[in-house]
N, C-alpha and C positions, 0 to 999 in steps of 0.2 A: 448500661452504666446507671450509678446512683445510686440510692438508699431503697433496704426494702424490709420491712418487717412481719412478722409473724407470730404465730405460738402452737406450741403443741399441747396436746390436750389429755396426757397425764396427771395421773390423782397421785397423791403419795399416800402414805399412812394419816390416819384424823389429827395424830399430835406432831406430824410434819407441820412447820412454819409456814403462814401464808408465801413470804417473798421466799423461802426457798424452792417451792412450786413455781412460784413464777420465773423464778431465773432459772430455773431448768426448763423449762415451757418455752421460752423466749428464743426466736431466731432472728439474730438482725445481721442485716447482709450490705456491705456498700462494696461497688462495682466500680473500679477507678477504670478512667481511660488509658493509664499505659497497659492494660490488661492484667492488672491485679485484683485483688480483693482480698478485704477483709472481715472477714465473722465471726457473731460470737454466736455460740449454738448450745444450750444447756450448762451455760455461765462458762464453755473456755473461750477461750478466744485464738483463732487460725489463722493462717494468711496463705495465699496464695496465686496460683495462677487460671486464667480463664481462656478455653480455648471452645470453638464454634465447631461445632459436630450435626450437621444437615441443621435440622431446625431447635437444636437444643444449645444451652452454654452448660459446658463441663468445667468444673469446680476440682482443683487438683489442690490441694493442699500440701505447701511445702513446710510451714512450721505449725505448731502449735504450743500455745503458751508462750511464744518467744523462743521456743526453740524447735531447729530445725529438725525435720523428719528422720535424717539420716542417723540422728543421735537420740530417737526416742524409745523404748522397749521394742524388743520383738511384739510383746503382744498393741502395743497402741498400733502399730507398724500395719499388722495383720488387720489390724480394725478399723483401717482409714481406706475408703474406696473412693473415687471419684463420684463427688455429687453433680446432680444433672438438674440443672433450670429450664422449664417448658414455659415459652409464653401463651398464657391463657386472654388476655387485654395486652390492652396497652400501659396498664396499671396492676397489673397482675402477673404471675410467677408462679408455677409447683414446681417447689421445693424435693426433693427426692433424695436422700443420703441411706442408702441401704445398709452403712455398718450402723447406723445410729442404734442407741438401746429402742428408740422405739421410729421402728423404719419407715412410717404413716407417711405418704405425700404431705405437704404442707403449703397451704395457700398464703404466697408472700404479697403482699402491698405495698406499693413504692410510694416512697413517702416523700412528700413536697420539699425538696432546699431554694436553698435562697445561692444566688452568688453568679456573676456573670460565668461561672466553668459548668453550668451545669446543663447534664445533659440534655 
């Protein structure tokens, strides 16, 4: 559970926008305790479900953008797989989404909240 972030380490073209790069680059992940979660991964934003598989949390995404999986092209359909979290620390996460454009493990970082619900 929590907040985690990261980034990927894609170049665009030289007169690609700085903040375009970065929000594409950018993974931020929060883990709620009713076993949901929500992310944004290369500026969309997903939501889903998390389920425990031996030592890994699997990341099943049931909408995107706000809308539900069931209603999205065949081809987004075909290109959403279940992402996989490995803990590395106690403050630490590889990140893993094999449909992604670019499929690189990703080292996440949990980042500090505030608030007596936190994990």
């Amino acid at each position: 559970m929590g907040h985690w972030e990261g980034a990927r380490t894609m170049k665009g073209a030289p007169e690609t926008a700085p903040y375009v790069m970065h929000t594409l680059n950018a993974v931020k992940l929060w883990i709620h305790p009713n076993g949901r979660f929500d992310l944004q991964d290369m500026g969309l934003p997903k939501e889903g479900n998390v389920s425990i598989d031996g030592d890994k949390a699997i990341l099943t995404v049931t909408k995107i953008a706000g809308k539900d999986i069931q209603f999205q092209s065949s081809q987004t359909k075909e290109s959403n797989a279940p992402i996989q979290l490995v803990g590395k620390t106690a403050d630490t996460v590889i990140y893993t989404d094999p449909s992604a454009i670019d499929p690189t493990p990703i080292q996440l970082k949990r980042i500090a909240t505030s608030g007596p619900d936190r994990p």
